[in-house]
C-alpha positions in Angstrom: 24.0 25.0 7.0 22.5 26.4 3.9 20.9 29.8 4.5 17.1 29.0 3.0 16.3 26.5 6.2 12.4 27.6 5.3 12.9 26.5 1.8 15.0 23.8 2.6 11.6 22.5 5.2 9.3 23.2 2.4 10.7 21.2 0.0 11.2 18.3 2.0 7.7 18.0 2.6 6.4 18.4 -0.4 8.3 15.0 -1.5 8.0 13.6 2.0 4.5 14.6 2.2 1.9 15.3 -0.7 0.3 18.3 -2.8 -3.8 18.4 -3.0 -5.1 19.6 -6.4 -4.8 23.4 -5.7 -1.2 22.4 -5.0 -0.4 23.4 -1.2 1.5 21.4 0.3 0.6 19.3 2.9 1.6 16.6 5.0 0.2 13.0 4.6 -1.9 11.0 6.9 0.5 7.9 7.8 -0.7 5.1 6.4 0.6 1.4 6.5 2.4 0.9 3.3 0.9 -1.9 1.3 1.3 -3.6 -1.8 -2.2 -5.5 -2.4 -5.8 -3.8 -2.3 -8.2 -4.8 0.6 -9.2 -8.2 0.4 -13.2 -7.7 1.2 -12.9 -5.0 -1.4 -11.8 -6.1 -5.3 -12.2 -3.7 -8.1 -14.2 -4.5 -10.4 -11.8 -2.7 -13.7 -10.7 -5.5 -16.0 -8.9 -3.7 -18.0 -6.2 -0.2 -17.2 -4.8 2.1 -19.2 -1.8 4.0 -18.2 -1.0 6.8 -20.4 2.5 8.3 -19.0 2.9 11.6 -20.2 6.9 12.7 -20.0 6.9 16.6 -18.5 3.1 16.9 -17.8 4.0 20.2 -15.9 0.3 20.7 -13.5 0.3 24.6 -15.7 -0.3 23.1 -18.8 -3.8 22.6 -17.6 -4.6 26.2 -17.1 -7.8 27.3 -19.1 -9.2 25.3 -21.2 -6.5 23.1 -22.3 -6.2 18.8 -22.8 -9.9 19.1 -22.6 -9.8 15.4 -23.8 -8.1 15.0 -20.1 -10.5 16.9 -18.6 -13.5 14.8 -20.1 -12.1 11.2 -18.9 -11.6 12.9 -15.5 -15.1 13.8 -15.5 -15.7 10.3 -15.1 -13.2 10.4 -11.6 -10.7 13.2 -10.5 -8.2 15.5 -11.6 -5.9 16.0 -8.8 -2.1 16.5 -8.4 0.3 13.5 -7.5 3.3 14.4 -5.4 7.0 12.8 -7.0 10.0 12.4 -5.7 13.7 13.7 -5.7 15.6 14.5 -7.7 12.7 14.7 -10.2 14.2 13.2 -13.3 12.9 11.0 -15.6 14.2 7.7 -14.7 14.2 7.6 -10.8 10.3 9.6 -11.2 9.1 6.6 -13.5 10.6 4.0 -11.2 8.8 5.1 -8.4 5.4 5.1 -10.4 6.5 1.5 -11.8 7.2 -0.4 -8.5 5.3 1.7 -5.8 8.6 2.3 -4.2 10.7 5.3 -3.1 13.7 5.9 -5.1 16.0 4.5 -1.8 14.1 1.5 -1.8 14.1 0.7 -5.5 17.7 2.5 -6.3 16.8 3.7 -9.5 19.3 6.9 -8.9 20.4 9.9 -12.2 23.2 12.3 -12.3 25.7 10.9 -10.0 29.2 10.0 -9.0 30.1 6.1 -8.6 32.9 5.9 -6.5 33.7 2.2 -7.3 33.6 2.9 -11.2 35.4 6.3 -10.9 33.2 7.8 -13.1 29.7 10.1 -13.5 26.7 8.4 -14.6 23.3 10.0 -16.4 20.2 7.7 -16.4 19.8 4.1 -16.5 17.1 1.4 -16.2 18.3 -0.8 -13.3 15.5 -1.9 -11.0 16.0 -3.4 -7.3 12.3 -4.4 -6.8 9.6 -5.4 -9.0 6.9 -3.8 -11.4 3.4 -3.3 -12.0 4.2 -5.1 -14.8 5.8 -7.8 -13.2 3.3 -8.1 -10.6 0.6 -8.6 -13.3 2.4 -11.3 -15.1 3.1 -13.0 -11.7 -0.3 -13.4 -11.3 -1.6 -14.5 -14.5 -1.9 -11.3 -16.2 -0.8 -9.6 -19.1 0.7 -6.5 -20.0 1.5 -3.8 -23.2 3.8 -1.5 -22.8 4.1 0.4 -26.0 7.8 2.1 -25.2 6.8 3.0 -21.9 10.5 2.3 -21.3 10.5 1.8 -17.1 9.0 -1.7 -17.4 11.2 -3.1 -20.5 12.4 -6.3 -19.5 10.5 -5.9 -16.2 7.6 -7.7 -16.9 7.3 -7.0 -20.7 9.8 -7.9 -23.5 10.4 -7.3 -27.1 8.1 -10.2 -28.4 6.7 -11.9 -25.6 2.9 -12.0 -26.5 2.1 -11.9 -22.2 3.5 -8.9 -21.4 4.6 -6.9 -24.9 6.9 -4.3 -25.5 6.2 -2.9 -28.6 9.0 -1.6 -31.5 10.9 1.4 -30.6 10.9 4.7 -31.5 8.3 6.7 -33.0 6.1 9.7 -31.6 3.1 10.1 -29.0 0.6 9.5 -32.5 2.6 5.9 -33.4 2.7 5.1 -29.7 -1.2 5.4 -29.4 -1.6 3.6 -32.7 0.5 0.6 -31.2 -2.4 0.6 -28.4 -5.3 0.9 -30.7 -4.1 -1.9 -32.5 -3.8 -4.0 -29.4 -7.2 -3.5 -28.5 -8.5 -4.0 -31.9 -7.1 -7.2 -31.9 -4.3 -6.8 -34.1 -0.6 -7.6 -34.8 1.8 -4.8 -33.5 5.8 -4.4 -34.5 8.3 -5.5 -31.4 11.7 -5.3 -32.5 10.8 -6.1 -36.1 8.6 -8.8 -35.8 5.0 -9.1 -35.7 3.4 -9.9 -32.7 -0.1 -11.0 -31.7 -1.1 -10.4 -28.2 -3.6 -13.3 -26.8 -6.8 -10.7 -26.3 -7.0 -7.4 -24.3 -3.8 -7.0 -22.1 -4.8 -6.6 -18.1 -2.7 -3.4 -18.5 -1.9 -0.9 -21.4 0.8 1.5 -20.7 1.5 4.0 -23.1 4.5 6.4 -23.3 4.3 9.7 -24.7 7.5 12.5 -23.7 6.6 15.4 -26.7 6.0 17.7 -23.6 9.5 17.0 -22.0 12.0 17.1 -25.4 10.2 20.4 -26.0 10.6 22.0 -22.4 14.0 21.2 -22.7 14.5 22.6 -25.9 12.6 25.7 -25.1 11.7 25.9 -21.7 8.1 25.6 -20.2 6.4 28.3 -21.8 7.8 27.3 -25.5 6.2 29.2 -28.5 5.0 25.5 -29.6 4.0 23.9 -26.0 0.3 24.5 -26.8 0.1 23.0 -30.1 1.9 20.0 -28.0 -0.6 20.1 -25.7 -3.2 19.7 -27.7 -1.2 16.8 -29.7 -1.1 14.7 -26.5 -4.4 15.2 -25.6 -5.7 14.5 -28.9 -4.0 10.5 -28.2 -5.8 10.8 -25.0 -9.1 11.2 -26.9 -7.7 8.6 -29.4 -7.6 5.7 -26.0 -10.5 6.4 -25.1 -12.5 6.1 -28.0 -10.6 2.7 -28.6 -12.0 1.3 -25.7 -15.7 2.3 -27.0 -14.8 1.1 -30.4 -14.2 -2.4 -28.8 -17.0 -2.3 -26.2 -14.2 -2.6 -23.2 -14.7 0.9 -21.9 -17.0 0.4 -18.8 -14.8 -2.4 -18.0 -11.8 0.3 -18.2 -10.0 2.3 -15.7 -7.7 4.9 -17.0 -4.5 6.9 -15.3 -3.1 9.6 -16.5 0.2 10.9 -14.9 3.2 12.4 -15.6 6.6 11.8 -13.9 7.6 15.6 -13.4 7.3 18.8 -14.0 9.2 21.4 -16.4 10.1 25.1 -15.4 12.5 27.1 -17.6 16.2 28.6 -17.2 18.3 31.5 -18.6 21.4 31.8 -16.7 24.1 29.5 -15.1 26.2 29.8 -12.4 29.0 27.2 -13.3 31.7 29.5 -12.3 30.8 31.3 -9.2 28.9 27.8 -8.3 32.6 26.2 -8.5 34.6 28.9 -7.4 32.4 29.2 -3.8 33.9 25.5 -3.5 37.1 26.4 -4.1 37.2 29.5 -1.5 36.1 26.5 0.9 39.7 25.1 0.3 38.0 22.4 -2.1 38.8 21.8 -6.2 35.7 21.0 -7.6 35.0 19.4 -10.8 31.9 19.2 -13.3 31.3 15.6 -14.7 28.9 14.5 -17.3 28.4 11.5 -17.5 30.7 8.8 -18.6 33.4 11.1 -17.2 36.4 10.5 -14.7 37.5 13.3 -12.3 40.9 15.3 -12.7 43.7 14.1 -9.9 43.4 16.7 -6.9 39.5 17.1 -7.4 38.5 16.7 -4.2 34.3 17.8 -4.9 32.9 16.0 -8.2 29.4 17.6 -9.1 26.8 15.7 -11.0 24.5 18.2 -12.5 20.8 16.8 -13.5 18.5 20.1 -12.6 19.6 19.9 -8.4 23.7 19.2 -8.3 25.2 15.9 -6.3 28.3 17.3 -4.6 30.4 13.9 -4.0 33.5 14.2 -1.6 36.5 12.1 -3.4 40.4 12.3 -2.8 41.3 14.5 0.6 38.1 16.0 1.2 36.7 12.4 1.7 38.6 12.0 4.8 37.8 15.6 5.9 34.8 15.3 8.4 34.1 19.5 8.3 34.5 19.4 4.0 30.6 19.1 3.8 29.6 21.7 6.4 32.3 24.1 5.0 31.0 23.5 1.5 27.8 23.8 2.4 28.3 26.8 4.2 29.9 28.6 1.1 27.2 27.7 -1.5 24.3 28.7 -0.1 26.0 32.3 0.5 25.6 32.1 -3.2 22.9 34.5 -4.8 20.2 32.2 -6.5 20.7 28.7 -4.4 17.4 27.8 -3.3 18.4 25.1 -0.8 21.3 22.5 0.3 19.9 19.1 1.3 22.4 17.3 3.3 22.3 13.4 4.0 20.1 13.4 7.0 17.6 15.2 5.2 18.1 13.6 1.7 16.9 10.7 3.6 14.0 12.3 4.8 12.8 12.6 1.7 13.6 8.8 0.6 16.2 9.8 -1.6 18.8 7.3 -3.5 21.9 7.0 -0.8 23.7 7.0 -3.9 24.0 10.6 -4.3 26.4 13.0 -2.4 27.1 14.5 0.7 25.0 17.3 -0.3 22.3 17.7 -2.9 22.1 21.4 -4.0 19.6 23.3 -5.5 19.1 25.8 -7.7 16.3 29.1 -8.1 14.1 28.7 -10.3 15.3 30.3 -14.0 18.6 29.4 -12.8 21.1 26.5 -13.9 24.3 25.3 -11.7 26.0 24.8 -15.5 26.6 26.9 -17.5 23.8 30.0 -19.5 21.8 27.9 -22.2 23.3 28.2 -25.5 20.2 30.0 -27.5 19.8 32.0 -23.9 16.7 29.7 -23.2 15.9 26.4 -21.7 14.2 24.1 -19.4 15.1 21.7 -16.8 13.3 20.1 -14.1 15.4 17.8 -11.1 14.4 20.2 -8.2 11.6 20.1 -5.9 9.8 22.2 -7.8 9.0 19.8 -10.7 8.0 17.2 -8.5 4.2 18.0 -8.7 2.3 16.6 -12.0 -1.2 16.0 -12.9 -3.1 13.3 -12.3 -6.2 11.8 -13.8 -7.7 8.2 -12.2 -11.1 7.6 -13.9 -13.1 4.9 -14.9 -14.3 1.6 -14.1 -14.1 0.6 -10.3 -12.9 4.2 -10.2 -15.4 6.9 -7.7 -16.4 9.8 -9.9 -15.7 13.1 -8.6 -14.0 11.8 -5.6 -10.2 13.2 -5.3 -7.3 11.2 -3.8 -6.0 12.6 -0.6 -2.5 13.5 -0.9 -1.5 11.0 -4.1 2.1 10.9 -4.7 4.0 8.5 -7.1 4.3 5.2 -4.7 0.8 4.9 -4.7 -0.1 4.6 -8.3 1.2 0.7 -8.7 -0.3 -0.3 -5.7 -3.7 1.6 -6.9 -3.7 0.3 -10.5 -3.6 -3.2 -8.7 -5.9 -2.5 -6.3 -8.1 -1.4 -9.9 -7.7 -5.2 -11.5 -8.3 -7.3 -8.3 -4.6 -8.0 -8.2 -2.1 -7.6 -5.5 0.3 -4.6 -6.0 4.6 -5.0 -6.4 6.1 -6.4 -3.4 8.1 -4.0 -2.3 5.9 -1.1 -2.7 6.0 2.1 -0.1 2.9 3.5 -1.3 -0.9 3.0 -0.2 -3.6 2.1 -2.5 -5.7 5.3 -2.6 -9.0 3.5 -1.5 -10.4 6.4 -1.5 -11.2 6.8 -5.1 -11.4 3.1 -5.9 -15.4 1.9 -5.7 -15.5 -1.1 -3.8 -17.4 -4.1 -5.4 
């Protein structure tokens, strides 16, 4: 049993749960999960634009900054939507994508497949359906410029219905793919030239400046403002797009972000593995793409919070993950153990390990960052980003009551008049969205 049971609580319901804006954590009102808005009350929004900002950490709001943000959510709320573990990239964006927790649509990072023998990073696989897909099923139509989640879920390189746009390029060329869509023009998808048949249903557009510089440099990097101010400057771009073509009171707009960012200046790699090995356990660090040593018994995946997987005679050990456990969080700077019951509890992917482990914050299970700074984000921690739901069919100055991740599909469909992803977990957040 890990020796932070408080921590280990409190984290479990912040994913389990929900943050309000002011971020305390609270537990959610149980509502029936539901993919499709109510039918006696359709949204009048033609039009949404998604603008999915990689590493909005909820601090890079403090004072003054994004005011761009801050303007469109003048026009609706500025509150803080609750993720999901681990918080990384892929398996965060999933959930946003589909409505669905992370054990319903499997999208899992950082772990140890068994039947492959090997450690795998991220990847794109999908179990359920989209937004995007959802859209298209019903008639719509759908840009995703490189808002990589829904590639080949619902949009494609070329397809003029549901548009994924040429790839590469920064947050500026994203927002210029965008602009050109709702101008009416021609866009590059995979080196051809593409026209889309009129305003797409949905625009998603994928910016992640914020995260490849919080993990260069951690959260506080000398440059973060100036980023800041870069991505909210596209925000202001959008916007005034939608003016420009006379679609903006006919536009809702979410802003989100999949996680959050904090920084780190030391590892534990060897003390983390050798408090394994005084459990009677070898333990091995993967990356990914890696196969474990013969005798490992414990192969840890590292992505921010550390899958501990039990291979070779620790498998078949029934005490191995209560031993292990045990000796970890005796460790100085562990800020909780999750083990499978309570993984679950929090919706997790059942294709992580016996135990999830987690670090303190400015602490790393690897190893200290080469140029003694850098960020990470995985934990619990960075599970709270901001969110921004404004617009047409959207209730100004009326906040969402505990929004996490699963509920944004179902709420963007809720926003067009269209039934949400099919296998959504989340609620629409009826709340905020002005009935007809």
């Amino acid at each position: 049993m890990s020796i932070h049971p408080s921590n280990r609580f409190r984290r479990a319901s912040v994913i389990a749960g929900g943050a309000v804006a002011a971020l305390v954590v609270a537990v959610s009102v149980a509502t029936p999960a539901t993919g499709a808005p109510p039918a006696a009350h359709p949204a009048p929004a033609e039009h949404v634009v998604l603008i999915a900002l990689d590493g909005l950490d909820v601090d890079y709001l403090d004072g003054g900054a994004m005011p761009n943000l801050r303007s469109l959510a003048g026009h609706g709320s500025l509150s803080t939507s609750t993720g999901v573990m681990t918080s990384i990239t892929n398996p965060s964006w999933s959930s946003i994508a589909t409505g669905a927790w992370p054990e319903t649509h499997g999208n899992t990072a950082y772990w140890y497949d068994p039947a492959a023998g090997t450690a795998v990073g991220q990847q794109r696989d999908l179990a359920v359906p989209t937004i995007a897909e959802a859209i298209r099923d019903q008639g719509g139509t759908v840009l995703s410029s490189q808002w990589f989640i829904v590639q080949n879920h619902g949009t494609a390189f070329g397809d003029p219905q549901g548009l994924y746009t040429q790839p590469g390029g920064d947050c500026a060329r994203r927002a210029d793919d965008a602009v050109a869509v709702i101008n009416g023009e021609p866009v590059m998808s995979a080196g051809k030239s593409v026209q889309m048949d009129g305003i797409p249903d949905l625009i998603a557009v994928y910016c992640d400046r914020l995260d490849a510089l919080g993990h260069a440099d951690g959260d506080r990097a000398p440059n973060m403002p100036a980023a800041i101010a870069e991505v909210d400057a596209q925000i202001g771009r959008l916007v005034q797009a939608t003016k420009d073509a006379g679609i903006y009171g006919r536009t809702a707009f979410v802003v989100t972000g999949d996680h959050g960012m904090e920084t780190f200046t030391k590892g534990m790699r060897d003390d983390f593995l050798a408090a394994i090995s005084g459990a009677g356990y070898q333990a091995e660090m993967l990356n990914a793409g890696q196969f474990p040593q013969p005798g490992t018994d414990v192969v840890v995946v590292v992505g921010g919070v550390g899958s501990l997987h039990l291979v070779g005679d620790a498998a078949d050990d029934p005490e191995a993950a209560a031993r292990i456990d045990a000796a970890v969080s005796a460790l100085p700077h562990i800020s909780a153990v999750y083990d499978k019951a309570e993984q679950k509890a929090m919706h997790m992917s059942p294709k992580y390990g016996e135990l999830i482990v987690e670090p303190e914050e400015g602490w790393s299970l690897g190893d200290d960052p080469s140029d003694g700074v850098s960020g990470l984000h995985g934990t619990s921690r960075e599970a709270l980003t901001a969110l921004v739901i404004a617009g047409s069919g959207v209730r100004s100055h009326v906040a969402p009551k505990n929004p996490r991740h699963i509920d944004l599909a179902p709420t963007i469909a809720a926003l067009l008049g269209m039934g949400g992803p099919s296998a959504a977990d989340g609620r629409v957040l009826s709340e905020v969205v002005r009935p007809r």
